[in-house]
N, C-alpha and C positions, 0 to 999 in steps of 0.2 A: 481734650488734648489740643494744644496749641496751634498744630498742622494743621488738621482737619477737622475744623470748629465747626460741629454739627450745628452749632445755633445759627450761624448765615445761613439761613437753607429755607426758602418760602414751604411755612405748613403743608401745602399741598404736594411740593415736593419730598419734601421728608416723610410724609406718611406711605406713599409710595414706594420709597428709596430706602426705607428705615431697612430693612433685609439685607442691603447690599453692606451698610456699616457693621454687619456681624460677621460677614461671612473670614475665610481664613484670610483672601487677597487685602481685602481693605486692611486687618491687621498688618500683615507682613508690610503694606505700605507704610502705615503708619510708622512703623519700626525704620523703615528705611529714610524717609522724611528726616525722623526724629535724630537717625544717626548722622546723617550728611549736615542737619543744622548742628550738631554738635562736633561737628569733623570741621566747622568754619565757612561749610556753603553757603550760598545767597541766594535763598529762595524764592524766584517770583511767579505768581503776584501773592504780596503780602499773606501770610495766612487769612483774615479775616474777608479778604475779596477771592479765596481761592472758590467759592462758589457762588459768585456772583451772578452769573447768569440765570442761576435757580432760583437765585433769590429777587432778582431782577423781573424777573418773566414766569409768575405763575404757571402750572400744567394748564390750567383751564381757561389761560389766556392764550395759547399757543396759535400763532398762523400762518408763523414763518421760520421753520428751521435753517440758520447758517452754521455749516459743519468747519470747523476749524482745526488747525494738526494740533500745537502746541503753543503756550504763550510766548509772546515776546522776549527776550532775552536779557538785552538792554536794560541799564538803570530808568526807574520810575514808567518802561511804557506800560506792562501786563498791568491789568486791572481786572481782571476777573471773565471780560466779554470778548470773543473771540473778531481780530482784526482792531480794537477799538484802544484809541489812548486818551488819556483825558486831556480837559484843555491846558494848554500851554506846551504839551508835549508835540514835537512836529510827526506826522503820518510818516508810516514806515513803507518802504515801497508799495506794497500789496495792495494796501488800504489805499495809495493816491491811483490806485489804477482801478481800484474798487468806485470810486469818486470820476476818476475818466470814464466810466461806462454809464456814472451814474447821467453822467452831462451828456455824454451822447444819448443811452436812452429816452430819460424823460427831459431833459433841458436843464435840469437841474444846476445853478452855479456851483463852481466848487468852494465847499466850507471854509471855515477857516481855521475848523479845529477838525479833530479825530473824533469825537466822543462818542460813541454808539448807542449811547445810554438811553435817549430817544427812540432810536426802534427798541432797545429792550421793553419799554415803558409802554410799546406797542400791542406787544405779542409776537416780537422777532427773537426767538432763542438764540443766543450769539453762544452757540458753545464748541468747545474746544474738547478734540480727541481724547489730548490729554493735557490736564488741571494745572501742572507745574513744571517751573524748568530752574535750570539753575545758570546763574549771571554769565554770559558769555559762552554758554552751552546750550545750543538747539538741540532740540529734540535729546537731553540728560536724562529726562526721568521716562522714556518711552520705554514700552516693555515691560512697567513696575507697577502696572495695574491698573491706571487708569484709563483704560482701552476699556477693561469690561465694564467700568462704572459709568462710562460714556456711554456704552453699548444698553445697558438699563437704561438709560435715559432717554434714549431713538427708539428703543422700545416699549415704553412706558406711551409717548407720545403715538408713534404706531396705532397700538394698540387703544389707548382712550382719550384720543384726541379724531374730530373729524376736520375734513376738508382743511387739511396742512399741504403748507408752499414746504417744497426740500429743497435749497437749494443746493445741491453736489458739485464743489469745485475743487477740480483735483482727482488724483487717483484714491487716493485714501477716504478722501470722503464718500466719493462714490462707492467703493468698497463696506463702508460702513453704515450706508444704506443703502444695502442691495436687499435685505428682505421689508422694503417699506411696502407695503398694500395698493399700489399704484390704481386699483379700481376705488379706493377712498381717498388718497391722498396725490397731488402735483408731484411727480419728482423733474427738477430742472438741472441739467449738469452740463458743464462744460472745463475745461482748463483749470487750473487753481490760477490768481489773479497776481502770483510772481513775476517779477519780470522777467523768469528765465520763462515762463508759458504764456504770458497774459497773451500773447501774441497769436496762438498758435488756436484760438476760440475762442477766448473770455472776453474781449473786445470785439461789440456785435454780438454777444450771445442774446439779448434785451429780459434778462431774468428780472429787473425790474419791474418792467411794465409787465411782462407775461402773467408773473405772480399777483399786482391785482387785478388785472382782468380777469382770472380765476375767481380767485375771491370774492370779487364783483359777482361773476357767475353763479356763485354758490350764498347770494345775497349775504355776504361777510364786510366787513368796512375793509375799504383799501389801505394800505400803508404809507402815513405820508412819509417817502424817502429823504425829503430836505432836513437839513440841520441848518440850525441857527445860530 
């Protein structure tokens, strides 16, 4: 099915994950999907990148969770990885203050694109709450199930993944790892990086550098944060 095209999906995650595509939620999603593109919706990000991030960032690459609410709204930004647009697309607030922290923590110039594709390529999960939204509607498809398929997926990693960076920004992310194992894994949380918060902790939280110092700690390779 055209929405939710199991075949994006890295084998490691799909064998995993393959339980949650039967259960009744993922159906009634799919139903809902399938009825809003045929009622005229504009669904993004495209079916074929709606699970990008899985497909992007093995399970058994995992080092650094970034928890995200929902995609982008706007024509052409959602791509699949949470905060991140491709090049040519200009950075949406969140993401240039994600970039101002990145400069003040480690020195890092700022980019000159959005693309996150890089830490995905890393072992950085860029993933998103929930999967899809529709054009000009934040937060449209909340509450339609892909809370719990997100939720397998912080749990999956949880669970058989060791020494994971978490980064929590925001209320809701922090919320949706509150049962991480914090004696096996980092959780680091501060503000979500909008400009109605960035202010208020996300600026000076140094989750950059802290996350590979850890890493480094648990003889892991650090993250190189620049893009190019």
């Amino acid at each position: 099915m055209s929405e939710i095209p199991k075949i994006n999906l890295h084998p490691e995650w799909l064998k995993v994950l393959a339980g949650e595509f039967e259960q009744d939620y993922m159906q009634t999603l799919r139903t809902f999907l399938r009825e809003r593109k045929r009622d005229g919706a504009v669904i993004y990000p495209p079916g074929p990148e709606i699970f990008n991030a899985l497909d992007s960032t093995p399970l058994s690459q995992v080092k650094v969770v970034i928890l995200g609410q929902d995609p982008y709204h706007g024509p052409g930004q959602a791509h699949g990885l949470c905060f991140s647009v491709r090049e040519g697309v200009p950075p949406p607030p969140s993401l240039v203050n994600i970039f101002r922290e990145l400069e003040s923590d480690l020195g890092l110039a700022v980019p000159r694109h959005g693309h996150l594709q890089a830490w995905a390529e890393q072992g950085v999960l860029l993933l998103n709450a929930v999967l899809t939204v529709e054009r000009g509607q934040a937060g449209a498809h909340q509450g339609r199930g892909w809370e719990r398929f997100s939720d397998a997926v912080v749990a999956a990693v949880n669970e058989r993944c060791e020494h994971v960076v978490f980064l929590l920004w925001g209320a809701q992310a922090q919320r949706k790892g509150a049962a991480i194992d914090t004696a096996r894994h980092l959780v680091l949380k501060a503000p979500h990086p909008s400009p109605l918060s960035a202010h208020r902790g996300f600026f000076g939280c140094g989750h950059f550098s802290a996350a590979n110092r850890w890493l480094e700690s648990k003889a892991l390779a650090p993250v190189d944060w620049a893009l190019t």
